[in-house]
C-alpha positions in Angstrom: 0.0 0.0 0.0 1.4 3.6 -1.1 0.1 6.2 1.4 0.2 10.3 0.4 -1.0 13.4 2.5 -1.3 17.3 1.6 -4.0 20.1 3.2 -6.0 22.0 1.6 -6.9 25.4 2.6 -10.4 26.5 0.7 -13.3 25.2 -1.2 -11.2 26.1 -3.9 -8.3 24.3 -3.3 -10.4 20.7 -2.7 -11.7 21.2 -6.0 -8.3 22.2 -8.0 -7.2 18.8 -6.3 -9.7 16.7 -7.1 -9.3 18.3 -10.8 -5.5 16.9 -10.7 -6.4 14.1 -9.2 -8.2 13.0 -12.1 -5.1 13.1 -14.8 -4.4 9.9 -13.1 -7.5 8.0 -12.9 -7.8 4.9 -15.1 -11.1 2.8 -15.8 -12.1 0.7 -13.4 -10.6 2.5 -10.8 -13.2 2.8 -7.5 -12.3 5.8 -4.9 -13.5 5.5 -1.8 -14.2 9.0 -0.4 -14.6 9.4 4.0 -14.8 12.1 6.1 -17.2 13.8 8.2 -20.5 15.4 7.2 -19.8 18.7 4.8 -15.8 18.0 5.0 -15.4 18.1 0.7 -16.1 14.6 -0.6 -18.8 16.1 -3.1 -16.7 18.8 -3.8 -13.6 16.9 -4.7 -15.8 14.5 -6.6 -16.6 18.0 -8.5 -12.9 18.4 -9.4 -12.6 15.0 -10.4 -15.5 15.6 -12.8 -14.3 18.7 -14.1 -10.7 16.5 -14.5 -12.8 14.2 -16.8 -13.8 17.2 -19.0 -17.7 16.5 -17.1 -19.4 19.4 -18.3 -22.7 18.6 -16.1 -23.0 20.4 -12.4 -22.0 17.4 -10.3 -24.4 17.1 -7.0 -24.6 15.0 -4.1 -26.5 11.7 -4.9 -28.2 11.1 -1.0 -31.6 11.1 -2.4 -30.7 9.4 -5.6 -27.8 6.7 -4.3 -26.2 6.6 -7.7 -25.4 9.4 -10.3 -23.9 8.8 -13.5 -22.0 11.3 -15.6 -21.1 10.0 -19.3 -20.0 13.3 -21.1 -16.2 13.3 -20.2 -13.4 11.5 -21.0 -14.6 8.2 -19.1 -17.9 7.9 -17.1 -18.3 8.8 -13.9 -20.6 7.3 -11.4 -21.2 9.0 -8.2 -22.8 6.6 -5.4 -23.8 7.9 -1.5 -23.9 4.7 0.4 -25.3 6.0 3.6 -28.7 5.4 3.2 -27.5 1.8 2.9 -26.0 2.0 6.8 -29.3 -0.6 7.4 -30.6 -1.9 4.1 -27.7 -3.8 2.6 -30.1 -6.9 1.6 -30.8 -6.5 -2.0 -28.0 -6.8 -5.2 -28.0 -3.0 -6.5 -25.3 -4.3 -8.8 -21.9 -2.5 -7.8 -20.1 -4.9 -9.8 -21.2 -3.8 -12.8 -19.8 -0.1 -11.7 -16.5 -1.7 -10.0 -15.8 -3.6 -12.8 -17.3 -1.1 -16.0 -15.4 1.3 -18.4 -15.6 4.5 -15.9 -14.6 5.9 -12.8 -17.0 5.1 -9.3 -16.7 7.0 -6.4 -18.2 6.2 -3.7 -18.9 8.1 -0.4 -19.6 6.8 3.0 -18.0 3.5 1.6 -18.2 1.9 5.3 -22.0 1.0 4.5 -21.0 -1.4 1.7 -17.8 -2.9 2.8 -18.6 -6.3 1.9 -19.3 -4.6 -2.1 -16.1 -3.0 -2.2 -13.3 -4.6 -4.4 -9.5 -5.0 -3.1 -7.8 -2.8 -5.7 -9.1 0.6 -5.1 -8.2 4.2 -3.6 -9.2 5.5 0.1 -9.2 9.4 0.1 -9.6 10.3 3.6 -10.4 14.0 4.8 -10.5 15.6 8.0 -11.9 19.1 9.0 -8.7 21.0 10.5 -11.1 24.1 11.4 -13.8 26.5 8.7 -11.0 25.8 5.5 -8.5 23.5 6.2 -8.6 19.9 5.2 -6.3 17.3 6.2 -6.2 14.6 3.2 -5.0 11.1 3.3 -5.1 8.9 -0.2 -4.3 5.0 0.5 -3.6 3.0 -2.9 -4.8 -0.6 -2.5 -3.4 -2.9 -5.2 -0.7 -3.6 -7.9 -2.9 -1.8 -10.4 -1.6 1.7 -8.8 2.4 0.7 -8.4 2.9 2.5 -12.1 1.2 5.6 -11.3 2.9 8.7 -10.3 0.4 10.0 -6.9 2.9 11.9 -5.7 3.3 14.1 -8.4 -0.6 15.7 -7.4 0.3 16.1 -3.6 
């Protein structure tokens, strides 16, 4: 496992990261996005969309659980697990997003643990105070060894 950390210090500066971020992002490649309550997951998820030349205003998908982008360079699909904290007893067929052409990012990941394949990246963020963001990216699997992370930090 290859571990990374930077802060970033605005709204702003979660995006722009999330945005470079996404010059490294392959298909099939699942993100995994915790933190607290209003920390920046959407909002990097934004700059990973605008990355992927996503023209489309990327929003939260509580309500919806999964949103799919397919105007950029790859598609994007945005899931919110947390409604699924006690209703994890039906196939909503993550595979097919693990395992498909595009990107899937997934927030509150800790609700579908059991769904989540090996190989994938953990970006961890942590409200330092109003703008500051402590971030932590975990790489889990060979498929990230060739990829320059470090170079976005």
């Amino acid at each position: 496992m290859q571990e990374y950390s930077l802060q970033t210090h605005s709204y702003q500066d979660t995006e722009t990261f999330g945005q470079n971020f996404a010059k490294l992002i392959e298909p099939g490649d699942v993100i995994l996005l915790n933190g607290d309550l209003g920390v920046g997951k959407t909002t990097f998820t934004r700059g990973l969309a605008r990355g992927l030349g996503i023209k489309k205003n990327v929003k939260s998908p509580t309500f919806t659980l999964i949103r799919e982008y397919q105007d950029g360079k790859m598609p994007l699909y945005h899931m919110d697990a947390y409604r699924l904290e006690n209703n994890m007893d039906e196939d909503l067929g993550f595979d097919e997003y693990f395992h498909g052409n595009g990107v899937t990012v997934v927030e509150w990941p800790q609700f579908i643990r059991d769904e989540v394949p090996n190989d994938h990246i953990s970006v961890n963020i942590k409200r330092q105070n109003e703008d500051d963001r402590d971030v932590t990216i975990k790489l889990y699997g060979d498929k990230y060894e060739k990829r320059d992370f470090g170079a976005i930090v």
